[in-house]
C-alpha positions as a Markdown table, in Angstrom:
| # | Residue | x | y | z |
|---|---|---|---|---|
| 1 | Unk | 74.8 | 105.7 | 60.4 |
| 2 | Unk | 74.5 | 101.8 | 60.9 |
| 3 | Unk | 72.1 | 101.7 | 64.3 |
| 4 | Unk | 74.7 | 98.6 | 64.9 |
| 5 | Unk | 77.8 | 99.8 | 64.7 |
| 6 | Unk | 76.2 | 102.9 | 67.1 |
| 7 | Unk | 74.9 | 100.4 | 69.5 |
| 8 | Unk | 78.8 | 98.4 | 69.8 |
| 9 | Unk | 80.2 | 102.0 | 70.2 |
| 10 | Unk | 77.8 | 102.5 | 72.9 |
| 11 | Unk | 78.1 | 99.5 | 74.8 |
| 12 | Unk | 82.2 | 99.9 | 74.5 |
| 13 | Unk | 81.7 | 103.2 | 75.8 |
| 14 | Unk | 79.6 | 102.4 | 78.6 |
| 15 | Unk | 82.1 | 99.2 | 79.5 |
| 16 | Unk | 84.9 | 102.3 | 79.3 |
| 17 | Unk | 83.3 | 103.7 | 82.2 |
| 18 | Unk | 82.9 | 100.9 | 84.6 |
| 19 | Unk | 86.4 | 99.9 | 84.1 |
| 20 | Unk | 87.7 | 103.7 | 84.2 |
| 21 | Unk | 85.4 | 103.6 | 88.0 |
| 22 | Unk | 86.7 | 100.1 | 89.0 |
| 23 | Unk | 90.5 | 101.6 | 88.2 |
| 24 | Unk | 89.8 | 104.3 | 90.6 |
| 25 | Unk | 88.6 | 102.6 | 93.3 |
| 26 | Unk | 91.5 | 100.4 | 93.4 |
| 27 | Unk | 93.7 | 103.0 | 93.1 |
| 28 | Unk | 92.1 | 104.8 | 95.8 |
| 29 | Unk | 93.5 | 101.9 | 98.2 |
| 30 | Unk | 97.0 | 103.2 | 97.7 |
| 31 | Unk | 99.5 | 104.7 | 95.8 |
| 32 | Unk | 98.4 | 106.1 | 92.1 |
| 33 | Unk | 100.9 | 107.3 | 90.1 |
| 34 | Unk | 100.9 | 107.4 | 85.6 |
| 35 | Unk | 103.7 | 105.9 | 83.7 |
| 36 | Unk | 106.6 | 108.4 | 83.5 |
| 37 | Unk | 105.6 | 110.4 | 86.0 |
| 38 | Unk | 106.9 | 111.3 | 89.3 |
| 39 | Unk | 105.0 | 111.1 | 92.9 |
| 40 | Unk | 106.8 | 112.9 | 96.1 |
| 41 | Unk | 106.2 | 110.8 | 98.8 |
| 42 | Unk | 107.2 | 112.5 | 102.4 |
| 43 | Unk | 107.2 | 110.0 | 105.6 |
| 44 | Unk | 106.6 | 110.8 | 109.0 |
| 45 | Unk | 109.6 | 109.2 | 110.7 |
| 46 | Unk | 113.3 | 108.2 | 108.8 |
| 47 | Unk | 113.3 | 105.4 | 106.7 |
| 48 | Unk | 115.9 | 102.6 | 106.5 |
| 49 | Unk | 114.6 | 100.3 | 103.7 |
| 50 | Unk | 113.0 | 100.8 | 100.7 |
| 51 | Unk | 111.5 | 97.7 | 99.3 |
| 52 | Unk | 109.2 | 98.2 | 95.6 |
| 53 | Unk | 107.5 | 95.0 | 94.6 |
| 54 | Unk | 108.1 | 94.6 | 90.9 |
| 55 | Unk | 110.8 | 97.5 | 90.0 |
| 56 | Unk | 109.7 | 97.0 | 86.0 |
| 57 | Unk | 106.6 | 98.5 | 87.4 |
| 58 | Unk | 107.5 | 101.6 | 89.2 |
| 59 | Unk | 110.6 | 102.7 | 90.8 |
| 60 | Unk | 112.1 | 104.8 | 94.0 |
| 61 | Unk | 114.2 | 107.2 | 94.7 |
| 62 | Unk | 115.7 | 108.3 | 98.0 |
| 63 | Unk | 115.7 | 113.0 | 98.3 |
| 64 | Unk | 116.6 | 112.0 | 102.2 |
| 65 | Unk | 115.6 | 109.8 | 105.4 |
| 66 | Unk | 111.8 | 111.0 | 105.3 |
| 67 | Unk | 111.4 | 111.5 | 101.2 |
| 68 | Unk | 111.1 | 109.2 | 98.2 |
| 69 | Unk | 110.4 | 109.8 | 94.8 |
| 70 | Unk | 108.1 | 106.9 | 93.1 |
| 71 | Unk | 108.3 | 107.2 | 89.3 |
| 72 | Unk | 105.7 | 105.3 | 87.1 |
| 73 | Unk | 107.5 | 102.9 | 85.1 |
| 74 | Unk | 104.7 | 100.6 | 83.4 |
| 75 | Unk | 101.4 | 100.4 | 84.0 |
| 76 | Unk | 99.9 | 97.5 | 86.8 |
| 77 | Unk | 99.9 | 96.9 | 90.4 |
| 78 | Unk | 102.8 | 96.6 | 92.6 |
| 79 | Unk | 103.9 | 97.3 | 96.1 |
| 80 | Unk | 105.9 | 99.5 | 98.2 |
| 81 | Unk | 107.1 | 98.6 | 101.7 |
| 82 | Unk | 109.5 | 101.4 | 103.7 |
| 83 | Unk | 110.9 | 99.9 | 106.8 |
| 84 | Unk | 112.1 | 102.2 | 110.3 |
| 85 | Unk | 115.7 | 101.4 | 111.7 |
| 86 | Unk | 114.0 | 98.8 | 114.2 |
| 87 | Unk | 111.9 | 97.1 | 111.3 |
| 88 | Unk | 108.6 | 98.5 | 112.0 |
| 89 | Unk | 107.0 | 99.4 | 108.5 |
| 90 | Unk | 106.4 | 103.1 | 107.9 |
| 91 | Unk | 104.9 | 102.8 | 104.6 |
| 92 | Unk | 103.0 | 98.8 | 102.8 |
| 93 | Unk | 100.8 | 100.5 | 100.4 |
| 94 | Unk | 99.7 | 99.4 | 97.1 |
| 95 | Unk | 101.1 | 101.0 | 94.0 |
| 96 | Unk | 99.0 | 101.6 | 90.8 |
| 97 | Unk | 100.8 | 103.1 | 88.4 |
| 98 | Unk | 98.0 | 103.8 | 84.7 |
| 99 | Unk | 98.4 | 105.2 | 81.2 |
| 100 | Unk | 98.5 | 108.8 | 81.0 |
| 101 | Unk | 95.2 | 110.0 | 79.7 |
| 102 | Unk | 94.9 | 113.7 | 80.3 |
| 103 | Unk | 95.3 | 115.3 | 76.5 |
| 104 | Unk | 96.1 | 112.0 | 74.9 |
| 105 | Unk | 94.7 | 110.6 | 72.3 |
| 106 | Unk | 94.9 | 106.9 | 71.2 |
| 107 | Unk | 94.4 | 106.0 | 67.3 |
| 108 | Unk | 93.2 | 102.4 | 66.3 |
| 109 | Unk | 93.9 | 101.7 | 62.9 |
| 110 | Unk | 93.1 | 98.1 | 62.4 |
| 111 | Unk | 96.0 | 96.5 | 64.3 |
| 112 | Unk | 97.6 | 99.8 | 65.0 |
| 113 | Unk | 98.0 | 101.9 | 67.9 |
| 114 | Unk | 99.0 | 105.5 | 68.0 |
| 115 | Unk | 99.5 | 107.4 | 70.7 |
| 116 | Unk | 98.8 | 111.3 | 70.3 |
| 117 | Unk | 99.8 | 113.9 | 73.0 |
| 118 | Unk | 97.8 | 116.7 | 72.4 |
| 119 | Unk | 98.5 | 119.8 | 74.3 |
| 120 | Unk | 96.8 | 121.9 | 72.3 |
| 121 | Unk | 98.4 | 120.4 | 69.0 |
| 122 | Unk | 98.0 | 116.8 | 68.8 |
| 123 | Unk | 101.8 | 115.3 | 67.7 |
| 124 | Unk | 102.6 | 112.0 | 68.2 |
| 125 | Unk | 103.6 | 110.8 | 71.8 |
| 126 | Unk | 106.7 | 109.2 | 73.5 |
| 127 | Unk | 105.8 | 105.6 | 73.7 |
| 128 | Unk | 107.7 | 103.4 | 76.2 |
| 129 | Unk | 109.0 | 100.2 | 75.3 |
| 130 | Unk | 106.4 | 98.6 | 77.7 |
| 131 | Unk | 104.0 | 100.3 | 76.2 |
| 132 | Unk | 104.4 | 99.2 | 72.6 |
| 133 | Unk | 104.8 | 95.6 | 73.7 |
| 134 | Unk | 101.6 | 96.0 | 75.0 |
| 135 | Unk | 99.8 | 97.5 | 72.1 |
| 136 | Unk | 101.4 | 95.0 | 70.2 |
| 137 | Unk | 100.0 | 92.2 | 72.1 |
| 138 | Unk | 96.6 | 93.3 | 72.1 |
| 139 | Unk | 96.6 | 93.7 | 68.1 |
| 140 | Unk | 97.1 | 90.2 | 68.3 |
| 141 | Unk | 94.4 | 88.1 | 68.0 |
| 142 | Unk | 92.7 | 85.8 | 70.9 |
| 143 | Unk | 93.8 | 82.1 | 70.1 |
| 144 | Unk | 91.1 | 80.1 | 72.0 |
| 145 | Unk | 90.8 | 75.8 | 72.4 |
| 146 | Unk | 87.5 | 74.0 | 73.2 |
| 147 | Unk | 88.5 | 72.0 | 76.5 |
């Protein structure tokens, strides 16, 4: 095997991994939730408002006065802010909502993504249309100026 090409799969590997460990941190701040997936949140006093941040990002559900459901929409960073009767806020917490990595895999073939759910047979995985404009985007290639 080209000692090259090992060493560029290494170092992407390794730059996997501080990313993966920076993600978590951040995510440790808040809310984390993955896209398409659902997060009961319980309060500890009735909530009047519910305010999300960007709603392309992850959206809420009221169950009653002290639950919400937060459902990963697309992957980023938004906010959620749950306001009392009297306007005092309950909940102003950071939402991260990630890519669903347990038992997936991801296929790169040149410009192509694929997205495989593999659980225990690998078959190819619902794709949300946020998440194949954002493969497409990165198969496009980085158009840079000298300024």
């Amino acid at each position: 095997m080209n000692r090259s090409f090992f060493n560029r799969c290494a170092a992407t590997a390794i730059s996997c991994v501080v990313l993966l460990g920076a993600l978590s941190a951040q995510a440790a701040e808040g809310i984390a939730v993955e896209t398409n997936q659902a997060r009961i949140v319980k309060l500890p006093q009735a909530a009047d408002t519910v305010i999300v941040g960007n709603p392309e990002i992850a959206d809420v559900a009221v169950q009653d006065d002290q639950t919400i459901v937060l459902t990963g929409k697309a992957f980023g960073v938004t906010n959620l802010v749950i306001l009392a009767k009297d306007g005092t806020a309950i909940v102003d917490q950071q939402v991260t909502v990630s890519r669903q990595t347990v038992s997936t895999l991801r296929v790169y073939r040149r410009a192509a993504v694929q997205t495989l759910s593999c659980t225990p047979l690998c078959e190819r995985a619902y794709t949300s249309s946020y998440e194949a404009r954002s493969d497409a985007s990165m198969a496009q290639p980085i158009i840079t100026t000298g300024q």
